[in-house]
C-alpha positions in Angstrom: 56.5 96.9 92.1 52.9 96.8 90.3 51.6 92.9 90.9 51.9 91.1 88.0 55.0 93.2 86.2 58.3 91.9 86.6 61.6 93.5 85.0 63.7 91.6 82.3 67.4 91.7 82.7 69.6 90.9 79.8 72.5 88.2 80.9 75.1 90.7 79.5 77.0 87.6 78.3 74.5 86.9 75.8 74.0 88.9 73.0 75.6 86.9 69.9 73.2 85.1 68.6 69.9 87.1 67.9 67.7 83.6 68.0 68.4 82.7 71.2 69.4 84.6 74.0 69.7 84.3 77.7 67.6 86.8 80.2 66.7 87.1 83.9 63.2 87.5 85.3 61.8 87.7 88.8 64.9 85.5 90.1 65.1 82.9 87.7 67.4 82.1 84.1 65.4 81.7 81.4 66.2 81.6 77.3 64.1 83.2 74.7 64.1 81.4 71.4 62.8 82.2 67.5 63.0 81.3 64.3 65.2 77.8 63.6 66.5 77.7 67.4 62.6 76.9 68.5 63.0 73.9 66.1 65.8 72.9 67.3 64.6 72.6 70.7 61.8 70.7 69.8 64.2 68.3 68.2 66.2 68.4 71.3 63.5 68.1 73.8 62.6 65.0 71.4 65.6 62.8 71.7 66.4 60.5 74.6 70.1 61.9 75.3 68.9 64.9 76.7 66.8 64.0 79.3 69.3 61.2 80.5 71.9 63.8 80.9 69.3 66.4 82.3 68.5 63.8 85.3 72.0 62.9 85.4 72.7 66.4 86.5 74.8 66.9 83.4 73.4 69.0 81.5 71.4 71.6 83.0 67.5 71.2 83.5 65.6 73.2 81.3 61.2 73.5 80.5 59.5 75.4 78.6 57.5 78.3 80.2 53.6 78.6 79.3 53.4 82.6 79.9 56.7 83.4 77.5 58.5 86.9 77.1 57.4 89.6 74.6 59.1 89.1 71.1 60.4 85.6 71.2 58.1 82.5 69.9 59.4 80.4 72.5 60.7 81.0 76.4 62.6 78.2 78.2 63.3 78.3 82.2 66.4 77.0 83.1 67.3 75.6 86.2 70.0 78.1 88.5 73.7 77.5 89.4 74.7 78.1 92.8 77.7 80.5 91.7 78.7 81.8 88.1 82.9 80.7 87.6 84.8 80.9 84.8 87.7 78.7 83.1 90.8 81.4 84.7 89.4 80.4 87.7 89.7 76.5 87.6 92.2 74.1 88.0 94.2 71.8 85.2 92.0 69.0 86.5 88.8 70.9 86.7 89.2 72.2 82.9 89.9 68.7 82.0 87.1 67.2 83.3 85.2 69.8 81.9 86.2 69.4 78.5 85.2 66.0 78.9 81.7 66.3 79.9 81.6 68.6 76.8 82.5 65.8 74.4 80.5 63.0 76.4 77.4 65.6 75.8 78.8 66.1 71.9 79.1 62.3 71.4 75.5 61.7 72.9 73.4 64.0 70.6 75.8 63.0 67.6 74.3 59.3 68.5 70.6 61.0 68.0 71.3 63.5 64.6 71.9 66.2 67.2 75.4 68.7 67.6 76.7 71.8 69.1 77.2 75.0 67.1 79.9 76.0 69.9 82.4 74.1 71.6 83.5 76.9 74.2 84.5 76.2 77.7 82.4 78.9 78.7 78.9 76.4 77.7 79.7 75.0 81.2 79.1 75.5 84.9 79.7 73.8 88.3 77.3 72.8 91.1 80.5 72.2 93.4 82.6 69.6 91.8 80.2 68.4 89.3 80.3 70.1 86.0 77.4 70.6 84.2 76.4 71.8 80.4 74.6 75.0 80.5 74.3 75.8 77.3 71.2 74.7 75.9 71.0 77.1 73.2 74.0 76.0 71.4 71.6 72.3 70.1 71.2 71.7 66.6 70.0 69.4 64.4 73.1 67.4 62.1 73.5 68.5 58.5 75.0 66.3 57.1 78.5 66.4 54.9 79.3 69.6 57.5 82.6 69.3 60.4 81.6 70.3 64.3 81.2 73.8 63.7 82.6 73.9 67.8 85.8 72.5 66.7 88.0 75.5 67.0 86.6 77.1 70.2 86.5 73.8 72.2 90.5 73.9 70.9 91.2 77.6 72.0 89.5 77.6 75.4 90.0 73.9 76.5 91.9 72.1 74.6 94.8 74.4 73.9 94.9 75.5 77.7 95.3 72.1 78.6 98.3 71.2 76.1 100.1 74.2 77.4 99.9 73.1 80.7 100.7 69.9 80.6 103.4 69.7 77.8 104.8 73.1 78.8 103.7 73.3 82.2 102.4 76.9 81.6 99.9 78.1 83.6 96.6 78.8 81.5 94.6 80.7 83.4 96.4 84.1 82.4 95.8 83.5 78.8 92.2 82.3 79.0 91.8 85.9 81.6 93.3 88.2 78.8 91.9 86.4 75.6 88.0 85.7 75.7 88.0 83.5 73.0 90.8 81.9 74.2 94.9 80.7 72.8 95.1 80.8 68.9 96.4 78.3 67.2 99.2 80.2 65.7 100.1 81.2 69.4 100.5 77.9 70.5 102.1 76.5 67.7 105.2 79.3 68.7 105.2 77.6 72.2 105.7 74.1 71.3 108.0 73.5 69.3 111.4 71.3 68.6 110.6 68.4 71.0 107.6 69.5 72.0 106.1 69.2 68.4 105.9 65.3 68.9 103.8 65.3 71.9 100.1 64.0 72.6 98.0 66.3 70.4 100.5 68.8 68.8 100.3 68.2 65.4 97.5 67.0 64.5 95.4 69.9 66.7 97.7 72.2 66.8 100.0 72.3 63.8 97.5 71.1 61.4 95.1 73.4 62.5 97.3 76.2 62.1 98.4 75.2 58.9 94.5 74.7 57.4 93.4 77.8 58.7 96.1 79.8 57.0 95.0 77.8 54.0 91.5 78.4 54.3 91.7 82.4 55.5 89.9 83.3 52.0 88.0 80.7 51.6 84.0 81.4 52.8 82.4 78.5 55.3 79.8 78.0 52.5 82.4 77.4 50.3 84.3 75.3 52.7 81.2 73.1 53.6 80.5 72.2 49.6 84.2 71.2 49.2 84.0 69.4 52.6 80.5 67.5 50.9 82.0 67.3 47.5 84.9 65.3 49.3 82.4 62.8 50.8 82.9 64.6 54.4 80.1 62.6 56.7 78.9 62.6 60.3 80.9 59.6 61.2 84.1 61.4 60.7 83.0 63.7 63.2 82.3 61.0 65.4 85.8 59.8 65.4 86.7 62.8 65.9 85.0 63.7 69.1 86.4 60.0 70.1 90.2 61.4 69.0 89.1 64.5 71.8 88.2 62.4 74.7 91.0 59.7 74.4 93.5 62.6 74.1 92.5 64.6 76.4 91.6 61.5 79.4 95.9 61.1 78.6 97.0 64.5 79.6 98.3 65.2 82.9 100.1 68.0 84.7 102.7 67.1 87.4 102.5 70.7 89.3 106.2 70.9 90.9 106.5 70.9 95.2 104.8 74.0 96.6 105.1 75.8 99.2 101.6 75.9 100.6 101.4 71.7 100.2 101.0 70.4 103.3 100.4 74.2 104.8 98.5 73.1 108.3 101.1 71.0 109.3 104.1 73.2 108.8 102.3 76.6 109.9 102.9 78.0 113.6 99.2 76.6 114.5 98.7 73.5 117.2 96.6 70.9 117.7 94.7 72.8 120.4 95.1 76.0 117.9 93.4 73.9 114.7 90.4 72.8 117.1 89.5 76.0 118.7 89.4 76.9 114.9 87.3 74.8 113.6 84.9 74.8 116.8 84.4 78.7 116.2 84.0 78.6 113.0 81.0 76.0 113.3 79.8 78.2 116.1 79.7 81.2 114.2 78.1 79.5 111.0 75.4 77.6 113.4 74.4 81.1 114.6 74.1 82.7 111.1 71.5 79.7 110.1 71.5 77.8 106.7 73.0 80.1 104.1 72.6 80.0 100.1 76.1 80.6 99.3 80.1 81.0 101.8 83.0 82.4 100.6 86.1 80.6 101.7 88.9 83.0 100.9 92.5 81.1 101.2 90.9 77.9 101.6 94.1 76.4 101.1 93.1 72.4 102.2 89.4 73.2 102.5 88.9 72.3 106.6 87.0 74.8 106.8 85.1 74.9 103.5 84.1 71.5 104.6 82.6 73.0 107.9 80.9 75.7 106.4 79.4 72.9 103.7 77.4 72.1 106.7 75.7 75.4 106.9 75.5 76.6 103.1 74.2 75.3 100.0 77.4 76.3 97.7 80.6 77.0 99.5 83.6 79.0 97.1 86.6 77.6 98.1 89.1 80.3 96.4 93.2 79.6 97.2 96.2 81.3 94.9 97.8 78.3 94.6 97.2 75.8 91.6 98.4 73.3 92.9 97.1 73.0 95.9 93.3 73.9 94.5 93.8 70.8 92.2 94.9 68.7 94.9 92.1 70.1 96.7 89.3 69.7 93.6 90.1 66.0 93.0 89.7 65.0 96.8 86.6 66.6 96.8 85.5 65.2 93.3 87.0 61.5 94.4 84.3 62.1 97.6 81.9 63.1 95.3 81.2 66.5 97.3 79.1 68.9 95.5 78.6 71.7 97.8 82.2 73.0 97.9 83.5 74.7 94.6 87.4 75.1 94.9 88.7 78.4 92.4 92.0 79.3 92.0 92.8 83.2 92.0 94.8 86.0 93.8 92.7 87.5 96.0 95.1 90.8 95.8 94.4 90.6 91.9 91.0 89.2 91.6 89.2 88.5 88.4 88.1 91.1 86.4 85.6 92.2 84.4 86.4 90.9 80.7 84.8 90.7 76.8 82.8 93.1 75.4 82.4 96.2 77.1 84.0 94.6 80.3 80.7 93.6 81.0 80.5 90.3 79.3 82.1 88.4 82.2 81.7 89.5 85.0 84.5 90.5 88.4 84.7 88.4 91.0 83.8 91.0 93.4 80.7 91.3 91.3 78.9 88.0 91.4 80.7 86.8 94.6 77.6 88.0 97.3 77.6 85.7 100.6 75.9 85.1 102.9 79.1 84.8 105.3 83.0 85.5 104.2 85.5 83.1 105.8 89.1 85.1 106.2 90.8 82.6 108.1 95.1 83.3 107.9 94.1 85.6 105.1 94.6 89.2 106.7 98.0 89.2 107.1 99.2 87.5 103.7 97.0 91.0 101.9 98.3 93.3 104.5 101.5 92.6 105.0 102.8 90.2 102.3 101.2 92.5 99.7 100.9 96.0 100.9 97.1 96.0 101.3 96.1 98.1 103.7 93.6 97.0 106.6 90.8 99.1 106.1 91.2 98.0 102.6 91.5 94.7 103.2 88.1 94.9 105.6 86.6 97.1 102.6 87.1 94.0 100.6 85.5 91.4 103.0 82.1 93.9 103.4 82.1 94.0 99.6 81.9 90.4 99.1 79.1 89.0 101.7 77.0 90.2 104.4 79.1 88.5 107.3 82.2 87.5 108.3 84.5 85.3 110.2 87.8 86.5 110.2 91.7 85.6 111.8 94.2 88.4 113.0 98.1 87.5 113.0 99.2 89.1 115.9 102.9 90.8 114.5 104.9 88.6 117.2 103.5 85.5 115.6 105.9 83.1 113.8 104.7 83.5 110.4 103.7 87.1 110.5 107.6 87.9 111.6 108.8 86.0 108.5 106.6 88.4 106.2 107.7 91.1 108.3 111.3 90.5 107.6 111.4 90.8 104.1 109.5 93.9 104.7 111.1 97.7 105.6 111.5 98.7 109.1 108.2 100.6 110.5 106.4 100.2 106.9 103.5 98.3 108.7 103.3 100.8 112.2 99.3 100.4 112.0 99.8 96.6 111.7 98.6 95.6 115.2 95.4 94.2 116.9 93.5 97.2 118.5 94.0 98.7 114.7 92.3 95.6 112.8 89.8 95.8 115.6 88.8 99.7 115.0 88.8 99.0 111.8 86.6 95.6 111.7 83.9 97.6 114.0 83.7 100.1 111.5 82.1 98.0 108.9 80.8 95.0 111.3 79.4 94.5 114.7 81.7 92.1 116.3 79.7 89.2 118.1 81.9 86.6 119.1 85.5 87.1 119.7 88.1 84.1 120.7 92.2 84.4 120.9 93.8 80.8 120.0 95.2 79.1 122.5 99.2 79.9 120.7 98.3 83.7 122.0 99.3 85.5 118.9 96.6 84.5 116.5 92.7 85.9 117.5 89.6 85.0 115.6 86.1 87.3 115.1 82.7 86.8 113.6 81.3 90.0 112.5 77.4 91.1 110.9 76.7 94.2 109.1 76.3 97.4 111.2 73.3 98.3 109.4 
C-alpha cells in the first residue's frame, strides 16, 4: 500500500443515519459527523457527564481526529472493544445490567440538557464483564416539551426481553436473533396475559404502550410532539420516567430451573488428578503461544479454564449453551470484577448468524470470532456425537475460528461418551475413534504437544497452523 493512503471500510451496521456514521481506518473505529450531529458533539464534549463516564469506563472514550475523512465536517476516533457481541448472545443478567448502564448514561446527560435519540440494546458493548456505551452518535441536545425519542427501542430490545424472561421465563435470545429491532409490543402483550397482566411492568410498558401506539398509528411525530407541548409535556416527566426504568428493571429477576450442566466438573467422569493435568496443559500450551489479543473458550461451562487463559490473553470469549449456567458464570465474574473474560451463551452446532439488512448488518459468529488460540476442552464429542457433526467438520470449525488450538478427545470407552453413544444407532459413529480425530487434527494443525489424562480415555492436543 502507497505510504500515506489508507482504505475506509464502512461498519456495515451503520448506515441509518446519514449525519453520523461509523467507519474503519488503518485499524481503528472512528465516526464521521455533519450537519446538527457536529453540534451536538460539541455540546456533548461540553458537559461534565461525559467525561466522568468516559474515565469511568462507561461510556466509550472518544477524541476528535485533526486529519478527518473526506466529506464529513467532523471525524471522531473511538476507542476499540476487545470483541463485537450482541444481546442473543448474553445472559438475563448481562442484558439487565446492560439496560441499566443505558439509563444511568440517559439519566446523566438528562441532568446536563443532553438525551439519546435511540434507546437500542445494540448502543452497548462489553470489555469482559463491564458494559460499556458505545454509541456516541446517538447525543443530542434536549428540546424541550418532546418524550425520549429511545423509549420504544430500549422497550423492544431490553426491556421487553427481560419481562419475558422473567415473568414467563421465556428464553429471549431467540426473539432478539430473529427480530433486529427486537419483541413488539403487540407481541408481548399476547404472552402475558390473565395473571400475568398484573406483574412488575406489564401494563404500564406493555399494555399501555400497545394500546397508545394503536391510537397514535396515524398520527405524524410532529403532530404528536405539538399535542405532547400543547399538553405541558416537560423534561422532568422524562426524568421520572427513566427513574420508573431503572427501579423496575433493578426488581426483575429470573429463577433459571436445576440444569443439567450445574455443577458439571464435579459430576463428569474427570478426577482430581484428571482436572489438574488439565489445567497444567492448558497453561503450558497458552505460555508457549505468548500473550494473545483475544481466546476463544468454546463450552466454557464454569470458566476454569477461561480463567487460565485470562492469564495469557487480553479478552477471553467464554461461549457455553447453557443460560443458566453462563449467568451463573457472568455474575461470579462480575461480583470479582474480572474484565478480561466475556461469558456468551450460544450453540456452537447453531451459531449466530448473520442478521439485519442484507445479513450483513450483524455480523456471524464465525465472522468476527478470529483468535489467537481456540480452547475445545470436552467439546468434540458433545458436536460429534451428541449432534451428528462430523470430525473433520467439527476440526473445520476450530481452524475457522483462531489460528491455534487446544483441544480434548473423548476416547468412545469413556463414561460420558458411552452415554451419548447409547442414545445413538449402532455403528452410526464407526470413524468416531482416536487415530481418526488425530488424522484429521494433522490435517489442519501441526500437533505440538500431546498428553492422555491420567483416567486413560480422555487425551488432550495443542495444535498451530500448518502453514
Amino acid at each position: 500500500m502507497t505510504e500515506g493512503v489508507h482504505v475506509t471500510s464502512p461498519d456495515p451496521g451503520s448506515f441509518r443515519d446519514p449525519t453520523n456514521q461509523v467507519f474503519h481506518v488503518a485499524g481503528e473505529v472512528r465516526r464521521g459527523l455533519r450537519g446538527a450531529a457536529v453540534d451536538d458533539w460539541q455540546a456533548l464534549a461540553a458537559t461534565g457527564f461525559f467525561g466522568r463516564l468516559v474515565e469511568a469506563g462507561k461510556i466509550c472514550a472518544t477524541e476528535p481526529v485533526q486529519r478527518g475523512e473526506p466529506g464529513w465536517e467532523l471525524t471522531l476516533r473511538h476507542a476499540k472493544i476487545p470483541f463485537v457481541s450482541y444481546p442473543y448472545e448474553w445472559t438475563f443478567s448481562m442484558l439487565r445490567d446492560a439496560a441499566l448502564l443505558h439509563l444511568e448514561v440517559l439519566a446523566a446527560a438528562l441532568a446536563e440538557r443532553m438525551t439519546t435519540k435511540d434507546g437500542s440494546a445494540y448502543n452497548l458493548q462489553w470489555r469482559g464483564t463491564a458494559p460499556v456505551f458505545i454509541d456516541v452518535g446517538s447525543f443530542e441536545r434536549v428540546r424541550e416539551g418532546e418524550p425520549w425519542a429511545g423509549y420504544r427501542q430500549f422497550c423492544q430490545t431490553l426491556l421487553y426481553p427481560l419481562l419475558l424472561t422473567a415473568h414467563l421465563g421465556v428464553a429471549f435470545q431467540p426473539w432478539l436473533r430473529s427480530q433486529i429491532d427486537g419483541i413488539e409490543s403487540g407481541q408481548l402483550r399476547r404472552l402475558l396475559h390473565g395473571r400475568a397482566m398484573w406483574k412488575a411492568g406489564v401494563l404500564k410498558h406493555v399494555r399501555l404502550q400497545d394500546a397508545m401506539q394503536a391510537r397514535l398509528a396515524a398520527t405524524s411525530a410532529r403532530q404528536m410532539s405539538a399535542e405532547l407541548k400543547s399538553a405541558g409535556f416537560s423534561t422532568e416527566l422524562v426524568v421520572a420516567t427513566v427513574r420508573g426504568l431503572a427501579k423496575l428493571v433493578r426488581r426483575l429477576d429470573w429463577q433459571p430451573p436445576a440444569s443439567h450442566w450445574e455443577g458439571y466438573r464435579e459430576t463428569c467422569s474427570y478426577s482430581d488428578a484428571d482436572r489438574e493435568a488439565k489445567l497444567a496443559f492448558v497453561d503450558a500450551a497458552l505460555s508457549g503461544a505468548g500473550q494473545q489479543d483475544l481466546v476463544l473458550d468454546l463450552g466454557t461451562n464454569d470458566g476454569a479454564y477461561a480463567r487460565v487463559a485470562a492469564r495469557h490473553a487480553r479478552q477471553v470469549v467464554a461461549v457455553e449453551s447453557d443460560h443458566a449456567v453462563t449467568d451463573a458464570l457472568y455474575r461470579r465474574l462480575r461480583d470479582e470484577g474480572e474484565r478480561r473474560v466475556l461469558p456468551l451463551v450460544m450453540d456452537l452446532a447453531d451459531p449466530s448468524p448473520g442478521g439485519g439488512w442484507r445479513s450483513i448488518e450483524r455480523a456471524p459468529f464465525v465472522g468476527r470470532a478470529r483468535a489467537g488460540t481456540v480452547l475445545a476442552l470436552a467439546l468434540v464429542h458433545h458436536l460429534a456425537i451428541g449432534r451428528n457433526v462430523p470430525l473433520p467438520q467439527v476440526v473445520d470449525l476450530l481452524a475457522a475460528l483462531g489460528r491455534g488450538v487446544v483441544v480434548e478427545f473423548v476416547d468412545p470407552a469413556d463414561p460420558m461418551a458411552r452415554r451419548l453413544l447409547a442414545n445413538k444407532p449402532a455403528g452410526l459413529f464407526g470413524d468416531y475413534h482416536r487415530d481418526g480425530f488425530e488424522r484429521v487434527l494433522a490435517e489442519r494443525f501441526t500437533i505440538v504437544r500431546r498428553q492422555e489424562l491420567p483416567s486413560g480415555t480422555r487425551t488432550l492436543y495443542a495444535g498451530v497452523p500448518r502453514d
